[in-house]
Residue, then its C-alpha position, 0 to 999 in steps of 0.5 A: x355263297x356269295x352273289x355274282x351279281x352282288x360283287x359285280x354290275x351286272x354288264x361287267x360280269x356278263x363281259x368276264x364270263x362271256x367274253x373273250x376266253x370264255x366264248x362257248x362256256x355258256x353252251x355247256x350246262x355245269x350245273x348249280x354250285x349247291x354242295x352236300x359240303x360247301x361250297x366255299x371261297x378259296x379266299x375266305x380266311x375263315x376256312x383255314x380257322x380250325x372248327x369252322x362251319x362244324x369242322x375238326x380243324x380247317x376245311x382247307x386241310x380237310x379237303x386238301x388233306x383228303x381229296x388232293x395232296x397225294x395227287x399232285x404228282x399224278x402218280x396215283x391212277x388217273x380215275x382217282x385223281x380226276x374223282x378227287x379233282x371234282x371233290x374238290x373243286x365242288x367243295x372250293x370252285x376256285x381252288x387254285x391247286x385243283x385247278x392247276x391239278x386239272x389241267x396237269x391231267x389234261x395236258x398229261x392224257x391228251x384231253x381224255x380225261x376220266x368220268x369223275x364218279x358222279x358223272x358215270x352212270x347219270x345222263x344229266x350230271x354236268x359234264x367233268x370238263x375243264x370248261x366246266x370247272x372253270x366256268x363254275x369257279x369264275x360264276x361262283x368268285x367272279x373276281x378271283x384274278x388267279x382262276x383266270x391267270x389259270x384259264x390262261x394257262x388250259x388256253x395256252x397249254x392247248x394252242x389257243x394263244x389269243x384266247x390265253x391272252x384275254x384270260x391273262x388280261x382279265x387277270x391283271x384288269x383284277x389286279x394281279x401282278x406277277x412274274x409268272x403271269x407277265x412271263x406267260x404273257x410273253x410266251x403268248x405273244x411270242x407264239x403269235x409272233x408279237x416280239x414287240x410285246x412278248x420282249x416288254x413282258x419278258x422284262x416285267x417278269x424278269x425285273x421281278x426275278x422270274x428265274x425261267x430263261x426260256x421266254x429270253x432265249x426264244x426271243x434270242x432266237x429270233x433276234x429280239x433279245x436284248 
C-alpha cells in the first residue's frame, strides 16, 4: 500500500485532503484501508498481469468481473449494487468505475443510499457514504488526478458548484487534461454565473472534440455564445 507521505510533502497532502472540496471529510472516521483482499492501486499495471498476488487471472477482471460489471446499469436491486460498490472500492479505493457507479446510485435515489452489508448491524463500522469512499481513495493514491475530477463531479451533481471547481482544479494541478473535465469546468462556472470562464473552457473542450452541445448552447442562451 503505498504512503501518502512518501508520495507527497507532507504540507501538500495536508492541502489535497483537507482543503477546498474536501472541507468537512476529515469529520467523518472512514476507517483503516487494510483489506482481507488488497487493497491495490487502480493504476498499478501489475493488477491487470494474470497470477498476480496468487490471482487466477487479473484482480482487475476478478473484482470488476464479480463485484461490478453487472451493475453499472443499475438494474439489478440497489442493496446489492451498494454491497458490490464497498467490495470494490475496499479492494481498489481509487476505482474510477466504482466510484462513478457510487455517485450514479446517489444522484438515482436522492442521496438514500443502502447500508452496504458490513455496515448493517455493526455500530463502529465507518460510514457507506460517498465521502467516505472518496476520502479513503484520495488518502490511499493522493495523486490520482481522476478521483478528483470524480469528486467534482459528486460535488456537482449536488449543487455545490465552488466546491466542484476546486476538485476539478486539483484535477488539473495532477496533470489531467480532458475534454470532459474542461467541459465539467465550464458547466460550474456557468452555474455560478462566470460566463467569462464557463465560455474559455467550453472552447478547450470543444477544440478537443468534446461531442456535448449543451455547455454551448446554455451559454447561447445568455448571449455569451460564439
Amino acid at each position: 500500500m503505498p504512503k501518502p507521505s512518501a508520495e507527497l510533502p507532507a504540507l501538500l497532502l495536508g492541502t489535497l485532503l483537507l482543503a477546498g472540496p474536501l472541507a468537512g471529510f476529515a469529520q467523518q472516521n472512514c476507517g483503516s484501508l487494510e483489506n482481507a483482499f488488497g487493497p491495490y492501486n487502480y493504476n498499478d499495471p501489475l493488477i491487470r498481469q494474470s497470477g498476480y498476488g496468487g490471482s487466477k487471472g487479473t484482480i482487475i477482471d476478478l473484482v470488476e468481473g464479480a463485484h461490478l460489471r453487472t451493475f453499472e446499469s443499475l438494474s439489478r436491486p440497489d442493496f446489492e449494487t451498494m454491497g458490490s460498490i464497498d467490495y470494490t472500492l475496499r479492494a481498489i479505493p481509487n476505482n474510477p468505475r466504482a466510484l462513478f457507479l457510487l455517485i450514479r446510485l446517489h444522484r438515482k435515489l436522492n442521496g438514500n443510499l443502502p447500508k452496504p452489508p458490513r455496515v448493517v448491524g455493526d455500530s463502529s463500522a465507518w460510514p457507506g457514504t460517498p465521502e467516505c469512499y472518496f476520502e479513503r481513495a484520495m488518502r490511499f493514491v493522493p495523486r490520482d488526478p481522476i478521483v478528483r475530477q470524480l469528486l467534482g463531479v459528486y460535488l456537482h451533481w449536488n449543487g455545490k458548484y465552488q466546491q466542484a471547481l476546486d476538485a476539478y482544479g486539483q484535477a488539473t494541478d495532477l496533470g489531467l487534461k480532458s475534454a470532459e473535465l474542461y467541459y465539467n469546468i465550464g458547466l460550474a462556472h456557468f452555474e455560478l454565473k462566470q460566463y467569462a470562464e464557463a465560455k474559455d473552457n467550453a472552447h478547450k473542450a470543444y477544440d478537443m472534440g468534446y461531442p456535448s452541445p449543451g455547455l454551448r448552447n446554455k451559454l447561447g442562451s445568455v448571449g455569451q455564445w460564439p
